[in-house]
C-alpha distance (Angstrom), angle and dihedral (degrees) to the residues before:
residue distance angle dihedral
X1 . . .
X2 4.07 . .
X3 3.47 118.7 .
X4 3.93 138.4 149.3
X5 2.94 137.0 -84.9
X6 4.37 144.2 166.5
X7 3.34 101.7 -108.3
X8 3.59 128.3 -169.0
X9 3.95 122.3 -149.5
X10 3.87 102.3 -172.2
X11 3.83 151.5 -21.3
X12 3.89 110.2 -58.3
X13 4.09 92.7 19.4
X14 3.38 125.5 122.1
X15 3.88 123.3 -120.3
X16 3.82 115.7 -88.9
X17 3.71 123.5 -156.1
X18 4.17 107.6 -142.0
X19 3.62 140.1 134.8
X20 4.05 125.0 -66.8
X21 3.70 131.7 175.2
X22 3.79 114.8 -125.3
X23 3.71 110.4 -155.9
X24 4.00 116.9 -143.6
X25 3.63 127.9 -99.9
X26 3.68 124.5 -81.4
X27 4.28 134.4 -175.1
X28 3.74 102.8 -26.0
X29 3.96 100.6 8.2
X30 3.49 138.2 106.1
X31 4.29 134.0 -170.6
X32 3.69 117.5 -127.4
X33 4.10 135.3 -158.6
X34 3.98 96.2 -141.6
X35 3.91 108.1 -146.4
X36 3.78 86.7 -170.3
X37 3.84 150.2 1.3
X38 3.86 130.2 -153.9
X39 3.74 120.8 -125.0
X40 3.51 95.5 -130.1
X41 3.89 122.2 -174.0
X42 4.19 87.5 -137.2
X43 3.56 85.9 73.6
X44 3.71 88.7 47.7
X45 3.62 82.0 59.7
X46 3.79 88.9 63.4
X47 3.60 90.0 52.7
X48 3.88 101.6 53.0
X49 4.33 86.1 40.4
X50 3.92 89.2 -113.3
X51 3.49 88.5 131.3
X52 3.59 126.9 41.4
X53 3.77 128.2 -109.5
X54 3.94 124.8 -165.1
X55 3.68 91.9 -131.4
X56 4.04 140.8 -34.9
X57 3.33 143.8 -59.1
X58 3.71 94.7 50.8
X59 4.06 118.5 -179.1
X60 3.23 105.1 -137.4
X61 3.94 133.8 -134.5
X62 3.86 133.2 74.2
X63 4.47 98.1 -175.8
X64 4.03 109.7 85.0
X65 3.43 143.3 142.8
X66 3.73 131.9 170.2
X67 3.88 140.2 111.6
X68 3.84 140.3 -52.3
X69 3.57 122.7 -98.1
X70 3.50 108.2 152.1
X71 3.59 129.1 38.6
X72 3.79 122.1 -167.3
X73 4.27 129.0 -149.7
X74 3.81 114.0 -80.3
X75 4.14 93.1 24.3
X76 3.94 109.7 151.9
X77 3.82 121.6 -163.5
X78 4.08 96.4 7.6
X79 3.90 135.1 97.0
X80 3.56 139.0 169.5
X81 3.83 111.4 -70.6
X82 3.75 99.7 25.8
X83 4.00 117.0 144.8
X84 3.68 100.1 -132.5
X85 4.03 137.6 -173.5
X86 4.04 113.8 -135.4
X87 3.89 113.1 -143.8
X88 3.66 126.2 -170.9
X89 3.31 99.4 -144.3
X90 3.92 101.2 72.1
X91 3.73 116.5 -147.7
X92 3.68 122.7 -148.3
X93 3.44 99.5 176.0
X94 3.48 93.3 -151.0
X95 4.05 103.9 74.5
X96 3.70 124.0 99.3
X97 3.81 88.6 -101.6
X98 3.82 95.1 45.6
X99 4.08 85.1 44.0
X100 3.73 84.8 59.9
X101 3.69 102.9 42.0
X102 3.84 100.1 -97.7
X103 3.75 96.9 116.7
X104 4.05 89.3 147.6
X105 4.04 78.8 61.5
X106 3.90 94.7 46.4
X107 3.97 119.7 149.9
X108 3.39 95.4 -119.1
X109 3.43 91.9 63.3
X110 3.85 88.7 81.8
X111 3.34 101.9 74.0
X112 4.09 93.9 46.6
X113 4.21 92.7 117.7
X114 3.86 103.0 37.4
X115 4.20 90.5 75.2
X116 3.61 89.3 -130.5
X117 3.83 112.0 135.2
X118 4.18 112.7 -117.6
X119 4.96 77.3 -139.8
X120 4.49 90.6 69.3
X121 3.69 113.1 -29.0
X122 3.03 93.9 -103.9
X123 4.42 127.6 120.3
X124 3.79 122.7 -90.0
X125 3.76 93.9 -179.3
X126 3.91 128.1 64.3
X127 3.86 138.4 -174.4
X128 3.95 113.2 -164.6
X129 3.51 85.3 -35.4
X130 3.46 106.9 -42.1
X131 4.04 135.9 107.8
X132 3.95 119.0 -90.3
X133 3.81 125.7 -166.7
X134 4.04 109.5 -125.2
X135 3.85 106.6 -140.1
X136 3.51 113.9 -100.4
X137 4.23 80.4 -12.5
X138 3.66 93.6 -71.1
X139 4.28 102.6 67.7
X140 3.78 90.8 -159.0
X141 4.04 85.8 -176.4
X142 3.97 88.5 95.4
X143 4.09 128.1 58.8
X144 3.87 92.0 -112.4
X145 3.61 133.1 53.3
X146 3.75 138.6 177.1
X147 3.46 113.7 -163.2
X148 3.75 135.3 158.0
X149 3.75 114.3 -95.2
X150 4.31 92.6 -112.1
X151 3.52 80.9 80.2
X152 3.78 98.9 48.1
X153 3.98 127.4 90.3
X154 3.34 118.5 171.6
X155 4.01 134.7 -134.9
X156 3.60 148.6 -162.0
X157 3.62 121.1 -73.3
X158 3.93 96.1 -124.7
X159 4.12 101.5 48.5
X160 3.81 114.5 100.6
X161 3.84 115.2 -95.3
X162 3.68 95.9 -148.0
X163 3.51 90.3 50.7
X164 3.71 102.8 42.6
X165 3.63 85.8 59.7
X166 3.18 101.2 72.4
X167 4.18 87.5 66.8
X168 3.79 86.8 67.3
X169 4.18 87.7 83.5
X170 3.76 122.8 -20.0
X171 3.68 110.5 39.3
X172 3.87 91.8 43.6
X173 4.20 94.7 43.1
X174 4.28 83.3 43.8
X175 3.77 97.0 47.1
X176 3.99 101.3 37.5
X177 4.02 88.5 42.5
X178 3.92 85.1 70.9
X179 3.58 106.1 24.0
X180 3.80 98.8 34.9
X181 3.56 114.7 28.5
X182 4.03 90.5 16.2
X183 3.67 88.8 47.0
X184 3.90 94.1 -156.7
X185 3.87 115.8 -155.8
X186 3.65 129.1 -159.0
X187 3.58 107.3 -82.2
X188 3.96 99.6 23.3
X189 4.15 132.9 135.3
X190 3.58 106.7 -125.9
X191 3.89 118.0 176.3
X192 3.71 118.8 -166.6
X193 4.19 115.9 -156.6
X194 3.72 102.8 -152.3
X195 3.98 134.0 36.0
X196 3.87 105.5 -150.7
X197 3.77 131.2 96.4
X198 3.96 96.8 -41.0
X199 3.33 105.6 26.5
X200 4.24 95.5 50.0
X201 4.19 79.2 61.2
X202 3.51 87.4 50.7
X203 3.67 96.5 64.9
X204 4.00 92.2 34.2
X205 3.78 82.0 58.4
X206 3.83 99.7 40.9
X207 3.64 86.5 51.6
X208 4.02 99.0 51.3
X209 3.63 89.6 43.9
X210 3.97 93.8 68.8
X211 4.14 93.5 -100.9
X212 3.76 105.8 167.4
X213 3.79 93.2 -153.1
X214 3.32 128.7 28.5
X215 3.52 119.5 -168.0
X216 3.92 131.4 -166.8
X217 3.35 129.7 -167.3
X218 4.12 120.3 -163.0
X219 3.68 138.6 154.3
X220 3.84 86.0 -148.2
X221 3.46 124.8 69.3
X222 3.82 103.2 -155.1
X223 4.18 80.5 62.6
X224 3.70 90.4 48.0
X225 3.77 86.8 50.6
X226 3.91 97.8 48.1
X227 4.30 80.1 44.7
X228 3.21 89.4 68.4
X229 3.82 102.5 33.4
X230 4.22 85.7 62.4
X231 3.73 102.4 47.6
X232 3.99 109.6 -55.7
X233 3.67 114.2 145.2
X234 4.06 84.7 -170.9
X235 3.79 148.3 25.1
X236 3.95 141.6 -152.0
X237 3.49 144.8 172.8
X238 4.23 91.1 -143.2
X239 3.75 143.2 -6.6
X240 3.23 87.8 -98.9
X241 3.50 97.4 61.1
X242 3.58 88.4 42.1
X243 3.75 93.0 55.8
X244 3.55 97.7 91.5
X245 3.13 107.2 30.7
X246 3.87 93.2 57.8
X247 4.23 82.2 49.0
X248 3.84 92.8 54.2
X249 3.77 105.4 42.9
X250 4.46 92.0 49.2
X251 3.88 84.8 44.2
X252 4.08 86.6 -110.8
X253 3.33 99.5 -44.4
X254 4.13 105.9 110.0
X255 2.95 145.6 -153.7
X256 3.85 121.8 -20.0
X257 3.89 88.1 -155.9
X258 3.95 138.5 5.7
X259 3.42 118.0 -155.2
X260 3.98 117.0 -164.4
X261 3.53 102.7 -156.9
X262 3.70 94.2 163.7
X263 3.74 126.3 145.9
X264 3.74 107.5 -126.4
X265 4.22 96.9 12.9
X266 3.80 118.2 -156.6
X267 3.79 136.6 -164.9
X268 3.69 88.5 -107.5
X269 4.04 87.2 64.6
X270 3.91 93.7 63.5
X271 3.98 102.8 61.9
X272 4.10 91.4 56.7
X273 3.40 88.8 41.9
X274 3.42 90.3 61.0
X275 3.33 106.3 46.4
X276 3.64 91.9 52.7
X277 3.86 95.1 64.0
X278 3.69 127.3 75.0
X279 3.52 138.4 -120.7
X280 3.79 114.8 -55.0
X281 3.82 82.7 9.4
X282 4.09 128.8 139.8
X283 3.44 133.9 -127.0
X284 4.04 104.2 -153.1
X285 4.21 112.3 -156.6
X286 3.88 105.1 -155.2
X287 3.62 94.5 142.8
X288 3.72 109.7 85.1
X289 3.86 125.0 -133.2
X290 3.70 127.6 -151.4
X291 4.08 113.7 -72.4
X292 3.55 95.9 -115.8
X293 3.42 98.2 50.3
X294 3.94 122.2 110.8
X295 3.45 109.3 148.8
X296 3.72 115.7 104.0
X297 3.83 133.3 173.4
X298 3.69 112.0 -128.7
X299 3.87 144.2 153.5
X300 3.57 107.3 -128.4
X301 4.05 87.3 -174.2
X302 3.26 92.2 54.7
X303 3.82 102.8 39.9
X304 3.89 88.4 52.8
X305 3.92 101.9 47.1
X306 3.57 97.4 34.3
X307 3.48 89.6 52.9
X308 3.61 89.8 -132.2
X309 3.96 130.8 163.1
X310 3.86 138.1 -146.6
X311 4.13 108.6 -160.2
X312 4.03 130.7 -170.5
X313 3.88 117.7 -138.6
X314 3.35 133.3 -168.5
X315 3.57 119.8 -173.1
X316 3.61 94.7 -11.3
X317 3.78 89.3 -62.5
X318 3.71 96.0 -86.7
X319 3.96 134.9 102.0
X320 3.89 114.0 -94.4
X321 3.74 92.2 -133.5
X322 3.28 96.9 72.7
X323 3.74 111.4 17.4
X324 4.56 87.5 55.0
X325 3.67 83.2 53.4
X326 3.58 98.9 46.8
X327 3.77 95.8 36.8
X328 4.04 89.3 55.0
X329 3.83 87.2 60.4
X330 3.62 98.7 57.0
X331 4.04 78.2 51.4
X332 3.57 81.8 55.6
X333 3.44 95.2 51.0
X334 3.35 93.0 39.4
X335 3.61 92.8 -116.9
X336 3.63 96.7 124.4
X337 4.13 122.8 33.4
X338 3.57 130.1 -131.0
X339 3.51 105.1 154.1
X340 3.87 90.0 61.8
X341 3.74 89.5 51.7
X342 3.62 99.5 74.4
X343 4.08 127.1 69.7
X344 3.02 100.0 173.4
X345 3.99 146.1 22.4
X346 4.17 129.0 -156.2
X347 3.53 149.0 -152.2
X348 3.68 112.0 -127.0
X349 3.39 91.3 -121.5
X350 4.21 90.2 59.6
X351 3.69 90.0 54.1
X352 3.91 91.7 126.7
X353 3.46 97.2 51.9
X354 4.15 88.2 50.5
X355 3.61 87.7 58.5
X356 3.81 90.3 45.5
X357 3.53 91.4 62.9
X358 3.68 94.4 44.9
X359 3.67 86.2 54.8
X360 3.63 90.3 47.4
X361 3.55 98.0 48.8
X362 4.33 106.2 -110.2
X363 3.38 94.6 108.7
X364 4.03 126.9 83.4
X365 3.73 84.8 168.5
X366 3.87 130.5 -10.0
X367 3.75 122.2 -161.4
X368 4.09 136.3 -168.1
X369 3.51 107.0 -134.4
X370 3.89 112.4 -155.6
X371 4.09 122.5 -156.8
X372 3.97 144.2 159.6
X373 3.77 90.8 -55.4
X374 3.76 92.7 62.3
X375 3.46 105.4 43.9
């Protein structure tokens, strides 16, 4: 079928909106009407060539949610008419790290930026003819999607698609980074380094977890505000600032967990980081850096005697079939919020000027809305 899609030609281009042809699903796959995408800054990454792409045009894109319309041969668990969740972190379930309950480390997750679909190989998105890599595999920048069902988790008819997108990335990375991987107890100091789409989740999740103090840290002061709005105890402008603070109110203790949550993370990030947690304490890396980079700033002294640690997460360390579905019951509940998260929505065709405002700071989460006039 043809459809459109943002496109992006190169590093340093802006998105384009043009025709693609989506091809239909085969074993394993399914086609999806997207009621929404998140404007995450991972695909800004893309754009500024931070992280690497197999080849161009790329279609951007990697939140979603919508409903089945398309089911391939060989499809387990999904029909016609289901409201479903995309994740981009597929789960095969079938993998040594899926075997061992490390679906957010799944194999399949290493071919997620060379367009080729996990079903054959083969390409599921053209341009005029030619090959296009699918964001993450799904390339939730477009109304339609076929993608294989890894990547798939499926939802309850009556939560709202545009908001239950959001899960497919940030909220899940944000929450699990603090109650996962961070492993927040009752009565902790968490500080979270970064108040966009992850790290917002990190202080929702610091917050439900029990965290005494909650700690964000911002340049911007509308993120500060909406910090403290979802479950911040405390605001600053930089770690520095922070520093103190943080050393006062646990009686110089620190930090039982840092969570860098920023969205283009440098080596320079890691040494503050570190000296703002505690003994025994963790210093979470959600935000990603750019894929060349090595170079880190670190006290080895420190690290070693303070028994300190520095940890990687992806998607909050936990599988996205059962932390989306969990995670959309404390929406329920009203435990965790999702309507708060976003400030503003798009047309596809206005998906520079989203980014623009991410860029610039407006946004705590923007979101493409697709309706009747895109599909």
């Amino acid at each position: 079928m043809k459809t459109k899609a943002a496109l992006l030609h190169g590093p340093g281009k802006d998105w384009e909106v043009d025709e693609i042809e989506l091809g239909d699903p085969v074993a394993g796959e399914v086609q999806v009407r997207l009621a929404a995408s998140g404007l995450c800054h991972s695909d800004e990454h893309l754009r500024t060539g931070a992280s690497p792409a197999a080849f161009y045009p790329v279609v951007g894109g990697h939140e979603g949610a919508g409903v089945v319309t398309k089911v391939g041969p060989e499809v387990s668990g999904f029909k016609e008419g289901d409201h479903v969740v995309l994740a981009f972190i597929p789960g095969c379930g079938t993998c040594r790290p899926c075997a061992r309950g490390m679906q957010n480390l799944c194999d399949a997750g290493a071919g997620l930026l060379t367009g080729r679909a996990i079903s054959d190989g083969t390409y599921r998105v053209t341009h005029r003819g030619n090959p296009v890599v699918p964001m993450c595999l799904l390339g939730t920048f477009a109304p339609y999607v076929t993608v294989n069902q890894a990547s798939v988790v499926k939802i309850e008819d009556d939560i709202p698609l545009d908001k239950a997108a959001l899960l497919g990335c940030g909220v899940s990375t944000g929450w699990g980074s603090a109650t996962e991987i961070g492993d927040t107890r009752a009565g902790d100091t968490v500080v979270v380094v970064g108040i966009g789409g992850v790290g917002i989740n990190s202080v929702q999740g610091a917050a439900a977890a029990g965290a005494r103090y909650v700690v964000a840290v911002d340049p911007v002061a509308f993120k500060r505000e909406k910090a403290l709005e979802l479950g911040a105890t405390h605001a600053f402008a930089s770690m520095e600032d922070a520093a103190g603070a943080v050393s006062e109110l646990t009686w110089g203790q620190n930090a039982n967990t840092v969570i860098l949550t920023i969205g283009d993370t440098t080596g320079e990030h890691l040494q503050p980081a570190v000296s703002m947690t505690a003994k025994g304490g963790q210093v979470v890396v959600t935000g990603m850096g750019h894929h060349t980079q090595i170079d880190a700033k670190l006290n080895l002294f420190e690290l070693t005697l303070l028994q300190k640690r520095v940890q990687g997460a992806i998607f909050g360390g936990v599988s996205p079939r059962s932390q989306i579905p969990r995670l959309l019951e404390l929406y329920r509940h009203g435990t965790l919020k999702l309507d708060e998260l976003v400030t503003t929505t798009y047309r596809l065709e206005d998906i520079n000027t989203g980014y623009q405002d991410m860029r610039d700071g407006k946004n705590l989460r923007g979101v493409v809305i697709y309706d009747d006039a895109d599909y």
